[in-house]
FIMI-613354 format. One line per 2 residues: their letters; for each residue x, y, z of C-alpha. Coordinates in Angstrom, 3 decimals. Layout:
<recs>
a	X/Y/Z ~ ...
</recs>
This chain:
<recs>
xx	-7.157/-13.805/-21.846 ~ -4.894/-15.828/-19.416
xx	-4.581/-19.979/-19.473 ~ -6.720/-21.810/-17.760
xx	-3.769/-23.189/-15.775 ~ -1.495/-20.474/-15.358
xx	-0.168/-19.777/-12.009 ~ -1.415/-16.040/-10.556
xx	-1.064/-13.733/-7.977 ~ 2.149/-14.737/-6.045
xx	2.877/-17.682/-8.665 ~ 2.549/-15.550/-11.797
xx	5.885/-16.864/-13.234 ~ 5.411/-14.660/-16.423
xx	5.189/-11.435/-14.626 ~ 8.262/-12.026/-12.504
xx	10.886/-13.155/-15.230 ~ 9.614/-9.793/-17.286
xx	10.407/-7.819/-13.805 ~ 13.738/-9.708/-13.999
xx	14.427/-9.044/-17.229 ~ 13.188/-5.004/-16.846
xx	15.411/-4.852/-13.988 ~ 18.648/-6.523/-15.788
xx	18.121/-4.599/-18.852 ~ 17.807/-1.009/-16.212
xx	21.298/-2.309/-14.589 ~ 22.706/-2.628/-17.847
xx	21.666/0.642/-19.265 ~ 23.992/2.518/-16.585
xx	21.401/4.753/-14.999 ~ 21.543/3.558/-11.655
xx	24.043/5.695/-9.858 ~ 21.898/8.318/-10.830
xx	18.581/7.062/-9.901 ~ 20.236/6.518/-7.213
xx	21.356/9.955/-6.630 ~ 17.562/11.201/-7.592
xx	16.026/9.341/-5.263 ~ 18.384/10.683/-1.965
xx	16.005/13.302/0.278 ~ 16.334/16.911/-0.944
xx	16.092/18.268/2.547 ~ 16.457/17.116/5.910
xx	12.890/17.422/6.537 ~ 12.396/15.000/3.454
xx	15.011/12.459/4.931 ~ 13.047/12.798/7.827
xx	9.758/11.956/6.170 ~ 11.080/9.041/4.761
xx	12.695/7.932/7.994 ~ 9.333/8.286/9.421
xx	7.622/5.909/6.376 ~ 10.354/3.214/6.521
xx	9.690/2.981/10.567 ~ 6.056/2.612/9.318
xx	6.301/-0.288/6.860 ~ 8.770/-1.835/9.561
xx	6.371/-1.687/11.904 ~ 4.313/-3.893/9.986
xx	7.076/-6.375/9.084 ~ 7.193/-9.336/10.748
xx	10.738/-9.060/10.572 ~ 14.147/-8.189/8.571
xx	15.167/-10.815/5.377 ~ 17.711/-11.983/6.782
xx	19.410/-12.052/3.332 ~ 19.301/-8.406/3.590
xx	22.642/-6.508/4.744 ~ 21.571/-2.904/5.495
xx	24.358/-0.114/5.418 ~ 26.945/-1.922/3.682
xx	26.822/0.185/0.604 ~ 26.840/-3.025/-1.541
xx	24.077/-4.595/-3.934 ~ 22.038/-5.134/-0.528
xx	22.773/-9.163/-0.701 ~ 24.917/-11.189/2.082
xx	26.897/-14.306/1.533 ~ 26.407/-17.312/3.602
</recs>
């Protein structure tokens, strides 16, 4: 049973310092390069289908993070 005044939905503070600490621990455990490699297309049709799905969810976005640096290989994060 939650607290009466505990923060939910967006605001559920609890939930996102367990997905930061999930995600820290994953990082840590060296799996990522291959989850990394798992997750590439297995086919072109496949790299095709998900081509296809990230146009979709863009086309609902109301626009790029700009915090987000696509194709640079790195950890996905820009400096000012």
């Amino acid at each position: 049973m939650s607290k009466p005044n505990q923060v939910q939905g967006e605001g559920n503070y609890e939930a996102a310092k367990e997905y930061d600490q999930a995600q820290r621990k994953f990082v840590k455990s060296g799996k990522v390069d291959a989850a990394a490699r798992n997750a590439k297309p297995k086919s072109e049709a496949e790299a095709k289908e998900m081509q296809r799905a990230e146009e979709a969810g863009r086309s609902h976005a109301k626009g790029e993070d700009p915090a987000v640096q696509r194709g640079s290989g790195g950890s996905g994060s820009s400096k000012p």
